[in-house]
C-alpha positions in Angstrom: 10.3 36.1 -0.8 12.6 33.5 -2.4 10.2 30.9 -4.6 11.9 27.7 -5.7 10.5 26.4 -8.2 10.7 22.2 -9.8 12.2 22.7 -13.4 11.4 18.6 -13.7 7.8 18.8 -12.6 5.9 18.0 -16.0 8.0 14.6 -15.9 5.1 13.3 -13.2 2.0 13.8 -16.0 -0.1 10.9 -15.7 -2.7 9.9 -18.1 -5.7 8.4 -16.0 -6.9 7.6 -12.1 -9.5 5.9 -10.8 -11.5 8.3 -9.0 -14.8 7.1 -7.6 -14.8 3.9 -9.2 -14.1 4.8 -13.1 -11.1 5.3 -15.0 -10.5 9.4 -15.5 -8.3 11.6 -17.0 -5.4 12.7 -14.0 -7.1 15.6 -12.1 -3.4 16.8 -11.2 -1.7 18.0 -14.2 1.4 19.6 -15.3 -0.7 22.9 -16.0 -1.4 23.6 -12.0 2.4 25.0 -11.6 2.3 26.6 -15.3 -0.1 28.7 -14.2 1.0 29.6 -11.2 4.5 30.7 -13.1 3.1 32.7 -15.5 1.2 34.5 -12.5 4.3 35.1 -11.2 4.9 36.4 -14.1 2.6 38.9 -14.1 2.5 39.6 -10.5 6.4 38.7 -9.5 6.3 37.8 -5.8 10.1 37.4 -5.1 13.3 35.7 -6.7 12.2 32.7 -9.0 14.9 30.3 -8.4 15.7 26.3 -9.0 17.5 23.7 -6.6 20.9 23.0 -8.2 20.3 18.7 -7.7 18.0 16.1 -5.8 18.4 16.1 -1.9 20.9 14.1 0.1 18.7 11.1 0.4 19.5 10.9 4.2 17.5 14.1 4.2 14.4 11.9 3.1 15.0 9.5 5.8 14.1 12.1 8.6 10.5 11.6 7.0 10.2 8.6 5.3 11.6 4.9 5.8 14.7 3.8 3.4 12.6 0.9 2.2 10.0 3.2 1.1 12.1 5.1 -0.8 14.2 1.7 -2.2 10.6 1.1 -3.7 10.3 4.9 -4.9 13.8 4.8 -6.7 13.3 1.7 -8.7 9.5 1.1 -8.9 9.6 2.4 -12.5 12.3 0.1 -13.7 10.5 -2.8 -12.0 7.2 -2.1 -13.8 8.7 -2.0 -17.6 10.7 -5.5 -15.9 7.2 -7.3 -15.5 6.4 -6.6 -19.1 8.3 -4.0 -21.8 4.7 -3.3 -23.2 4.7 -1.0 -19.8 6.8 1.7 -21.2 3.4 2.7 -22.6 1.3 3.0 -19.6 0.9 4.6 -15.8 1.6 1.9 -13.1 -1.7 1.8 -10.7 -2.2 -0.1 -7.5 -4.9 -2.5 -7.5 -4.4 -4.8 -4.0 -3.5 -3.5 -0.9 -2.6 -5.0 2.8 -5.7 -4.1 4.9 -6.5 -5.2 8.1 -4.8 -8.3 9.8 -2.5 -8.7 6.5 1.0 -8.4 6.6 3.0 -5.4 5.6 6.2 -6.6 7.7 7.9 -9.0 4.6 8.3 -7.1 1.3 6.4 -9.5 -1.7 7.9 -9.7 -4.9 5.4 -9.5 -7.0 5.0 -6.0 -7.9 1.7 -5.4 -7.9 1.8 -7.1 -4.8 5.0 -4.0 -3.7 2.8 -0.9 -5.3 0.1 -1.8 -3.3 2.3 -2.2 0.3 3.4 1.1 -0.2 0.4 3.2 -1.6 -3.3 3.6 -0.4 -5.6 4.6 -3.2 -5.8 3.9 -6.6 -5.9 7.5 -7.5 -2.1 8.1 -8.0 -0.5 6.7 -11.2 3.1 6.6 -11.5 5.3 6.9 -14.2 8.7 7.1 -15.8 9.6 10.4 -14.8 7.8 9.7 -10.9 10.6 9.7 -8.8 12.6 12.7 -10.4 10.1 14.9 -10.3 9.0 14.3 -6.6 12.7 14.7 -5.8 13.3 17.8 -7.3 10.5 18.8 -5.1 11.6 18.0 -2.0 14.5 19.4 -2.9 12.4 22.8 -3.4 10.7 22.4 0.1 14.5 21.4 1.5 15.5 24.7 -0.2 12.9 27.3 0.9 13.0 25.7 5.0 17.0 26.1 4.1 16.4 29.8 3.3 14.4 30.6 6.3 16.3 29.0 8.2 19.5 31.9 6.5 17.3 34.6 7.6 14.5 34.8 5.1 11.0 35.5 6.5 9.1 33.6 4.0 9.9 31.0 1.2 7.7 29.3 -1.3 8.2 25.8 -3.1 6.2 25.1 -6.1 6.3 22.1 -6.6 4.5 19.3 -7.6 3.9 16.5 -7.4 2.1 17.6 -4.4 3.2 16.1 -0.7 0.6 16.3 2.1 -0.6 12.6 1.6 2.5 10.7 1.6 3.4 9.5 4.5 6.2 7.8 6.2 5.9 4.6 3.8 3.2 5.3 1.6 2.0 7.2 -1.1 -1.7 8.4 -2.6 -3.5 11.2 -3.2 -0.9 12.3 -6.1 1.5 12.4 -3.5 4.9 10.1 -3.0 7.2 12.2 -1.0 5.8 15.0 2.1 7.3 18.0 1.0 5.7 20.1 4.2 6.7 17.2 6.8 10.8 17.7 4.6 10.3 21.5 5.5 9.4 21.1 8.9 11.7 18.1 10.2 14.7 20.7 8.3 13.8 23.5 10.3 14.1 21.1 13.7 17.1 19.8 12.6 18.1 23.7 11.7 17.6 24.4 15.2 14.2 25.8 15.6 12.3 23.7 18.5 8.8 24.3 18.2 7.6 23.8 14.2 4.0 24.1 13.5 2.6 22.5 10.5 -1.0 24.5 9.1 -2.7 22.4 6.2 -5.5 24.4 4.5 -5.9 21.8 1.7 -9.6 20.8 1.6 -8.3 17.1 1.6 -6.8 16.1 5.3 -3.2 16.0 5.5 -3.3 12.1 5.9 0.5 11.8 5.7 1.8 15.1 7.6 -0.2 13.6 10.5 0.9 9.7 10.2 4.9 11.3 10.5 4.2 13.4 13.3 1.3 11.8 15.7 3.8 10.7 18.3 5.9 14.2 18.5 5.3 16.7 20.8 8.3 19.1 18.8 5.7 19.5 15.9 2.7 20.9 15.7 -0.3 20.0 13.2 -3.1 21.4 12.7 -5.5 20.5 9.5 -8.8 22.5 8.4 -10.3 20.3 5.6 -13.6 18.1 4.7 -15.2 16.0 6.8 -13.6 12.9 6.6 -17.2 10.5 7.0 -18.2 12.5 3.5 -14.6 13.5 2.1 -11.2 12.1 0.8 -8.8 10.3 2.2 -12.2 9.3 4.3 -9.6 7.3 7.2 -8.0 9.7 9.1 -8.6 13.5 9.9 -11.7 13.4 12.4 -11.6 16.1 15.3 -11.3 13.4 18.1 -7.5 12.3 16.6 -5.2 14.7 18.9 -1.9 12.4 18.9 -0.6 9.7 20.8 2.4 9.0 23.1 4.6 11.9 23.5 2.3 13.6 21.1 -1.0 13.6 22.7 -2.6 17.2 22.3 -0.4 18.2 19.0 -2.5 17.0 16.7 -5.6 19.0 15.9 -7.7 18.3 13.2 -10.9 21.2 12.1 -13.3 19.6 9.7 -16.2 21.0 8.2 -19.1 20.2 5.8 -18.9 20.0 2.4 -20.7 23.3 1.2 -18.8 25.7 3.7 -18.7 29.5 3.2 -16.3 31.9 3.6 -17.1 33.8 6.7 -17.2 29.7 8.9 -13.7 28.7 6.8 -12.2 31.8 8.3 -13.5 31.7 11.5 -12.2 28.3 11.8 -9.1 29.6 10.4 -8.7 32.0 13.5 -9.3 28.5 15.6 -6.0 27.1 13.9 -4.2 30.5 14.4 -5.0 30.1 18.0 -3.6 26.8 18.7 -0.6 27.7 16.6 0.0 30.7 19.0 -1.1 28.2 22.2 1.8 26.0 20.9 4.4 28.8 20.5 5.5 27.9 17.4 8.8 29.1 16.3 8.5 29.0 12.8 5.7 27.5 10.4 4.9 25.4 7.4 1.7 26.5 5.5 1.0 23.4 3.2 -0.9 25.7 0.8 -3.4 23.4 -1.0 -6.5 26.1 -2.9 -8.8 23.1 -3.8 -10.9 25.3 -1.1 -11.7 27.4 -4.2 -15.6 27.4 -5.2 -14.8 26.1 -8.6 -12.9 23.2 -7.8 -13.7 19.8 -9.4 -13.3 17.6 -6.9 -14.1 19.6 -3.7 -16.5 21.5 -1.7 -15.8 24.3 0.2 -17.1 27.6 -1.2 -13.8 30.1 -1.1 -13.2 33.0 -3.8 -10.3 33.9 -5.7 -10.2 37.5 -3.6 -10.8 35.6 -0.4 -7.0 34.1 -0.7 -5.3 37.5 0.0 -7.1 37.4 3.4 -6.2 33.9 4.4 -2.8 35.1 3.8 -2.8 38.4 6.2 -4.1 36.1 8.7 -1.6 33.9 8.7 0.6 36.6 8.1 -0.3 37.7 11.4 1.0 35.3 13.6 4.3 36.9 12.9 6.4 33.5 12.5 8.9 32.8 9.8 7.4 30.4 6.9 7.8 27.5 4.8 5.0 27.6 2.5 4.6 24.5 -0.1 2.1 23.8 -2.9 -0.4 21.7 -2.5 -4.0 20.8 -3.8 -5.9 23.1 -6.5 -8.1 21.6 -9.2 -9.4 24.4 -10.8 -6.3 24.7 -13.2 -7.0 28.1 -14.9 -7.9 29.7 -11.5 -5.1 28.0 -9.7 -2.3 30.8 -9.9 -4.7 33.5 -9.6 -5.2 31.9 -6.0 -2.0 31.5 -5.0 -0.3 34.6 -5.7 -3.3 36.3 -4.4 -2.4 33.7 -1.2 1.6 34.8 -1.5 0.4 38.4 -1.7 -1.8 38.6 1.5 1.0 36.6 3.0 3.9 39.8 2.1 1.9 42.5 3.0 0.2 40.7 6.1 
């Protein structure tokens, strides 16, 4: 397995969020990927390799707009412009364009901008933002590149983490889809039939807003019931795509509190519909905030369950992207997802 891995990762380290209506210290933290490296370490799981430079920016625009990624690109640089005192802090979204508003006409306050193109006020960005989240797509770009040469499987660890950002938004520590990079590469490499599989226990908000309308990708979610759990808007059952899309969006959510034995069992549901689609290759957007421990979710999964959910995917036989998503519990975290990469190999 070849695992690319974002050497600029710890640029993205933010200092607070508001989470639930207070200020908190970031939830998604440099140490997530550190320990999953120095599992690796322990346990190596393939070649550990780095992307040599950023991604062609017109391979960002197969996923997200160009004004989106204007904003991305200069947003730091615009914040320290409002005031130099800045430098010092996280930029946060506080107003956003709800219902009836307007989101065609760009304002230029920036306040005003942050909030056109985010949706929470969970996901601070800083200074190093942008470079970091590139050099992660450019690991997703990397690892779809390598199946795409022949390799079976391919990992990028990466974070920022990706499954919440959507065409022309960002939240949810997210800013640029790394799984929706990976799968629109392996259409454009030639593969016709991509399924994306998100196991994160937050819906895959984003992964869903770029592909609703597309019959050529797959997605299927397993994650929190949205009327109880984050990102609350999008990810009930009844949302199965629209247009040329209808019936390629499937969406499994479950109660907060479930056990191993209904997770898996829903898991085999997934499997199913993936097979029903006959997807050519797959993205697993690999989020382990299912773990028991984690801080800010519910599902009751154990460090030694991973190695299972990874022979069952393993069994579907299909060549895979797999990219790093959600996983709160930061000591456990690379315990899980090597156990993950390991029932994945030997599946």
């Amino acid at each position: 397995m070849k695992i690319f891995h974002n050497p600029l990762h710890a640029q993205h380290a933010g200092r607070q969020e508001m989470y639930r209506g207070r200020l908190v210290p970031c939830h998604e933290v440099p140490d997530r990927l550190d320990h999953v490296l120095n599992e690796l370490q322990r346990r190596p799981m393939g070649d550990l390799l780095t992307p040599n430079a950023a991604p062609e920016r017109s391979r960002l625009e197969r996923v997200h707009s160009a004004r989106y990624l204007d904003f991305l690109a200069s947003a730091w640089d615009q914040w320290v412009a409002v005031d130099p005192a800045n430098a010092a802090l996280d930029a946060l979204p506080s107003v956003w364009p709800v219902r009836g508003f307007r989101a065609d006409v760009e304002p230029e306050n920036f306040a005003a901008r942050m909030g056109l193109y985010s949706f929470d006020a969970g996901t601070p960005l800083m200074a190093g933002t942008w470079a970091a989240a590139q050099m992660g797509a450019a690991c997703a770009l990397a690892a779809a590149d390598a199946v795409l040469a022949g390799e079976r499987r391919a990992f990028a660890l990466t974070r920022p983490p990706g499954h919440h950002a959507g065409p022309d938004f960002f939240g949810g520590y997210c800013f640029l889809n790394n799984a929706a990079l990976a799968a629109q590469a392996l259409r454009d490499g030639g593969i016709e039939r991509v399924a994306v599989l998100d196991v994160d226990y937050h819906h895959g908000n984003g992964t869903q807003s770029i592909f609703y309308e597309r019959a050529d990708v797959l997605t299927v979610s397993i994650h929190g019931d949205p009327r109880t759990e984050y990102p609350f808007f999008l990810g009930h059952a009844d949302e199965r795509g629209a247009d040329d899309g209808a019936g390629f969006n499937l969406n499994l959510p479950l109660p907060r509190g479930t056990n191993w034995p209904t997770w898996r069992a829903t898991l085999q549901r997934a499997l199913d519909a993936v097979r029903g689609f006959g997807a050519q290759a797959l993205v697993l957007a690999a989020g382990l905030d299912t773990f028991e421990g984690d801080p800010i979710s519910g599902f009751h999964l154990r460090s030694g369950d991973y190695q299972q959910v990874g022979a069952d995917i393993a069994a579907l036989g299909l060549p895979t992207v797999v990219t790093f998503e959600g996983g709160y519990a930061v000591a456990e975290v690379g315990v899980n997802a090597v156990n993950l990469l390991q029932g994945l190999v030997a599946g």
